[in-house]
GULUM-542543 format. One record per residue: residue number from 0; x, y, z of N, C-alpha, C in turn. Coordinates in nm, 3 decimals. Layout:
num|nu|nv|nw|cau|cav|caw|cu|cv|cw
NUM|X|Y|Z|X|Y|Z|X|Y|Z
...
***
This chain:
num|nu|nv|nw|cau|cav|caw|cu|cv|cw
0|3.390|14.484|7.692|3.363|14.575|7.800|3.304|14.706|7.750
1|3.316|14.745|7.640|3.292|14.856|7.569|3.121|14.835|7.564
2|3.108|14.724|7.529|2.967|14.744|7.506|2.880|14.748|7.628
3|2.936|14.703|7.740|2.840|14.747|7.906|2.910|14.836|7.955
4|2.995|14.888|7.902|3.076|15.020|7.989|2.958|15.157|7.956
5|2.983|15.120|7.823|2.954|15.227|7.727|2.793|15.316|7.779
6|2.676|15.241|7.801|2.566|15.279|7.843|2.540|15.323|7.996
7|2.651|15.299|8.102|2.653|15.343|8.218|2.760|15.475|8.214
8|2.873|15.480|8.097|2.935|15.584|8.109|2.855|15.737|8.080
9|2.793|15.694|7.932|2.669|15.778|7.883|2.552|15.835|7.976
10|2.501|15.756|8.003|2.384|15.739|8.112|2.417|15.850|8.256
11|2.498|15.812|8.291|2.608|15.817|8.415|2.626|16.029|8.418
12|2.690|16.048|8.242|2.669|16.221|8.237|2.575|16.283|8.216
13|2.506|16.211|8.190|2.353|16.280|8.110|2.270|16.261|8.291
14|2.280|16.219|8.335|2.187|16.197|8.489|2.305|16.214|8.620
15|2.413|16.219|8.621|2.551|16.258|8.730|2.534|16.134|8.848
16|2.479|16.024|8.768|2.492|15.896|8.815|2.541|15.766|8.789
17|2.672|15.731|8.815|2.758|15.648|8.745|2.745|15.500|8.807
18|2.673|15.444|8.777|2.664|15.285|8.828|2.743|15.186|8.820
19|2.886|15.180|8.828|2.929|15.063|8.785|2.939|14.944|8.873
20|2.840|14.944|8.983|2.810|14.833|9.047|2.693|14.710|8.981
21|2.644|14.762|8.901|2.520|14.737|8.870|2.486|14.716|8.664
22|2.624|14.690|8.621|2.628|14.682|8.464|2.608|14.537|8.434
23|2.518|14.545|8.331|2.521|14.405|8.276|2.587|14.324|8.270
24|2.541|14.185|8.254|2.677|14.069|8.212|2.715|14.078|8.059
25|2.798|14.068|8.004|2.847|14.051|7.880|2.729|13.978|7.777
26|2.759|14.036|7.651|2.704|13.934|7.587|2.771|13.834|7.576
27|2.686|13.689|7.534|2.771|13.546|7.534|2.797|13.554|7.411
28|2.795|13.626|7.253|2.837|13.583|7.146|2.875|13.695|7.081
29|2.978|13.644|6.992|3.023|13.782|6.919|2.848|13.838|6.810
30|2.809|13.786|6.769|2.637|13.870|6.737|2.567|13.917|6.779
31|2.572|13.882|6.912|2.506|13.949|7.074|2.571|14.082|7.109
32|2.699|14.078|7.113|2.785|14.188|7.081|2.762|14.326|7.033
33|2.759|14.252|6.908|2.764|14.323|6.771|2.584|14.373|6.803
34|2.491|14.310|6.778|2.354|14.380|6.769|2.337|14.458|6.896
35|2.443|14.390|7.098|2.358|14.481|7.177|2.440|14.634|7.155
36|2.575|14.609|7.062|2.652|14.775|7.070|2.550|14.833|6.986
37|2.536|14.801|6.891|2.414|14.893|6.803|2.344|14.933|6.844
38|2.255|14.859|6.930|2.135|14.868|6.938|2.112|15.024|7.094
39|2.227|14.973|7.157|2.276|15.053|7.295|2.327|15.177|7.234
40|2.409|15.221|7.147|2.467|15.322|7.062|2.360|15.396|7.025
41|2.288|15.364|6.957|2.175|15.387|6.851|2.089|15.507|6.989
42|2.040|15.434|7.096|2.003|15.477|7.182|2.020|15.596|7.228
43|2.182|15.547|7.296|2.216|15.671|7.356|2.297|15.805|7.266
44|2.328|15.758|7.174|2.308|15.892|7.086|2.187|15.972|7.071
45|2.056|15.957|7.063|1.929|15.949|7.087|1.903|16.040|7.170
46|1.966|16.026|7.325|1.937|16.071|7.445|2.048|16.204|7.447
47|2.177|16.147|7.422|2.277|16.311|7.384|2.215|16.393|7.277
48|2.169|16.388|7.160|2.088|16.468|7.106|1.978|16.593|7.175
49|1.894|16.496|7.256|1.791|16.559|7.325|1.881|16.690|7.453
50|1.945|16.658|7.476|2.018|16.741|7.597|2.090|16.906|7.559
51|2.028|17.006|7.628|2.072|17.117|7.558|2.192|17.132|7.567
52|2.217|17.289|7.534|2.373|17.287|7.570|2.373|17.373|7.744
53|2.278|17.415|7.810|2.294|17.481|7.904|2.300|17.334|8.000
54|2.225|17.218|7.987|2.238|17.127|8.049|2.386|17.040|8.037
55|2.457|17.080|7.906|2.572|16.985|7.900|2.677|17.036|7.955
56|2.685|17.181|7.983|2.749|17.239|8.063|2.746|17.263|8.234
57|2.639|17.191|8.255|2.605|17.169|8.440|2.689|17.051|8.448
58|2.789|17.085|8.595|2.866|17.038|8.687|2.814|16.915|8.720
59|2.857|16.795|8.674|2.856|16.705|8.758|2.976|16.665|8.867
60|2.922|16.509|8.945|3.111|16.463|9.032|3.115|16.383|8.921
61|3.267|16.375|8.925|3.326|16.191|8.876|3.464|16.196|8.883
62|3.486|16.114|8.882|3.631|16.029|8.916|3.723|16.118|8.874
63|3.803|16.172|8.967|3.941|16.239|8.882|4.058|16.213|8.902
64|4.092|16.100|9.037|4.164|16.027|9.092|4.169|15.904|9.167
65|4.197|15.825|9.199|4.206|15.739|9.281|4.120|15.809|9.415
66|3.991|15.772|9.433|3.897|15.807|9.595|3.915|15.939|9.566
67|3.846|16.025|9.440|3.874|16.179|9.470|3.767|16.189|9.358
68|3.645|16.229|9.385|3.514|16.308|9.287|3.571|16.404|9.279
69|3.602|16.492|9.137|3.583|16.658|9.135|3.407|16.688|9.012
70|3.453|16.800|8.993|3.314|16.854|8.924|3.372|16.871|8.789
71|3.276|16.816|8.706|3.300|16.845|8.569|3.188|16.860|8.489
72|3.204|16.938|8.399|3.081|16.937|8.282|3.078|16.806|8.251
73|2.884|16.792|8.188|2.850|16.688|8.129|2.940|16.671|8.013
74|2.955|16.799|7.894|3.003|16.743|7.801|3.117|16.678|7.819
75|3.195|16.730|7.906|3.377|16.670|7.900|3.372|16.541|7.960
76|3.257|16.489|8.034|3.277|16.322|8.094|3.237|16.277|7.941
77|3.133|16.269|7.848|3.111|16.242|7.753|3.213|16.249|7.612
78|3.303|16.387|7.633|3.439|16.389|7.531|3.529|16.289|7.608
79|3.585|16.251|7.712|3.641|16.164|7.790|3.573|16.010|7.740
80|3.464|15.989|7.803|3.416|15.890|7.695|3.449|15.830|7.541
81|3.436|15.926|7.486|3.471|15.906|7.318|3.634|15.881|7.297
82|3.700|15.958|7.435|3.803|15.946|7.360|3.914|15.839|7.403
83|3.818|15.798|7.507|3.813|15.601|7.574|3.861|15.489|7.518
84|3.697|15.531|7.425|3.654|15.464|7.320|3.745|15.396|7.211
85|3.796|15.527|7.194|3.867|15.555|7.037|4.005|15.449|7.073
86|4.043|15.526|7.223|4.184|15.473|7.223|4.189|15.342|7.262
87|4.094|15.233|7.323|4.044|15.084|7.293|4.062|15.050|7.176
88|3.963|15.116|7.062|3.959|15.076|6.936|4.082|15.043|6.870
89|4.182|15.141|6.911|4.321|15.101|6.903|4.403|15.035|6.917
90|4.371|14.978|7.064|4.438|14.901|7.070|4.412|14.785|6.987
91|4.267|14.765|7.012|4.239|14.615|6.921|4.289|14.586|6.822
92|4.337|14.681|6.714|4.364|14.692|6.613|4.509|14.660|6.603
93|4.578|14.706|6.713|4.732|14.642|6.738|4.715|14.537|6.773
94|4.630|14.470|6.895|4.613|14.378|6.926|4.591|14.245|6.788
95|4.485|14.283|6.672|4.442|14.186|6.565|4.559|14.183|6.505
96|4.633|14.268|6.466|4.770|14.277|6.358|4.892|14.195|6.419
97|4.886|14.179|6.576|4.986|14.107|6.651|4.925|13.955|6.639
98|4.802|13.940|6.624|4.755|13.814|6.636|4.685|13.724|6.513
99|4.761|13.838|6.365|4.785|13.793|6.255|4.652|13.833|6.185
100|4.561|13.870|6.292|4.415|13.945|6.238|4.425|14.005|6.099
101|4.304|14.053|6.047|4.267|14.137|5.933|4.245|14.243|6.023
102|4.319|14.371|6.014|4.275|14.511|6.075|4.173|14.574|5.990
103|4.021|14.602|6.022|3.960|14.669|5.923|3.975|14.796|5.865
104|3.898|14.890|5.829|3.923|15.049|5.804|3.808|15.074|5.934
105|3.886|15.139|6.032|3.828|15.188|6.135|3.751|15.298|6.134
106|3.889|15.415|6.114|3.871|15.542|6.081|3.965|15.585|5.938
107|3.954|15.500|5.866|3.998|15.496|5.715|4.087|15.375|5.661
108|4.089|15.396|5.574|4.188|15.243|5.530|4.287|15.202|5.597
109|4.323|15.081|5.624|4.420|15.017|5.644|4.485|14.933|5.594
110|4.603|14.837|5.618|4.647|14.746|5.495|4.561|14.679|5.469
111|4.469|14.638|5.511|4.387|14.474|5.494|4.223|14.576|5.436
112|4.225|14.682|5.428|4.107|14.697|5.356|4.164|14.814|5.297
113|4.259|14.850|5.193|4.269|14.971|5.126|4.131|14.985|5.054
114|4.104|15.164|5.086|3.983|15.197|4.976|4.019|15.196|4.844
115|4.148|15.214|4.829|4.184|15.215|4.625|4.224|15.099|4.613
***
């Protein structure tokens, strides 16, 4: 989900238009995956770059409750974003270790890949 969430969430602050009627179907393979997050990442980092800071600070709506738009800066739907992200990444990682997985080094070593 991360990887079709991810380009309508982005997209969504940078333009104060959030589509989630209208997101892709999944990729069918974990390589499909893997090359469309890159390739979608790669992108929209790309596009947050270009955006000043007087623009990342204009008011957009979005979701702040159950049927309730309030106004928020671009940047904070985008820190909200990341920090989505992060806490998914997490779970997976509990999720692989419960399901006997190799946990990689995410955001630094872990048992199954110490750097020393």
């Amino acid at each position: 989900k991360i990887v079709t969430e991810e380009p309508v969430l982005v997209n969504g602050s940078l333009t104060g238009n959030f589509d989630f009627m209208n997101m892709p179907k999944p990729p069918a393979t974990m390589a499909e995956v893997i090359s469309s997050y890159e390739r979608n990442h790669r992108e929209l980092v790309e596009k947050v770059k270009k955006v000043s800071d007087t623009d990342m600070n204009t008011l957009i709506k979005f979701m702040v409750a159950p049927k309730t738009m309030g106004d928020l800066r671009r940047a904070d739907t985008l820190w909200m974003m990341m920090m989505d992200t992060i806490h998914h990444r997490g779970q997976f990682s509990v999720y692989l270790r419960m399901a006997d997985g190799k946990v990689p080094s995410i955001y630094g070593p872990s048992a199954d890949e110490p750097w020393m």
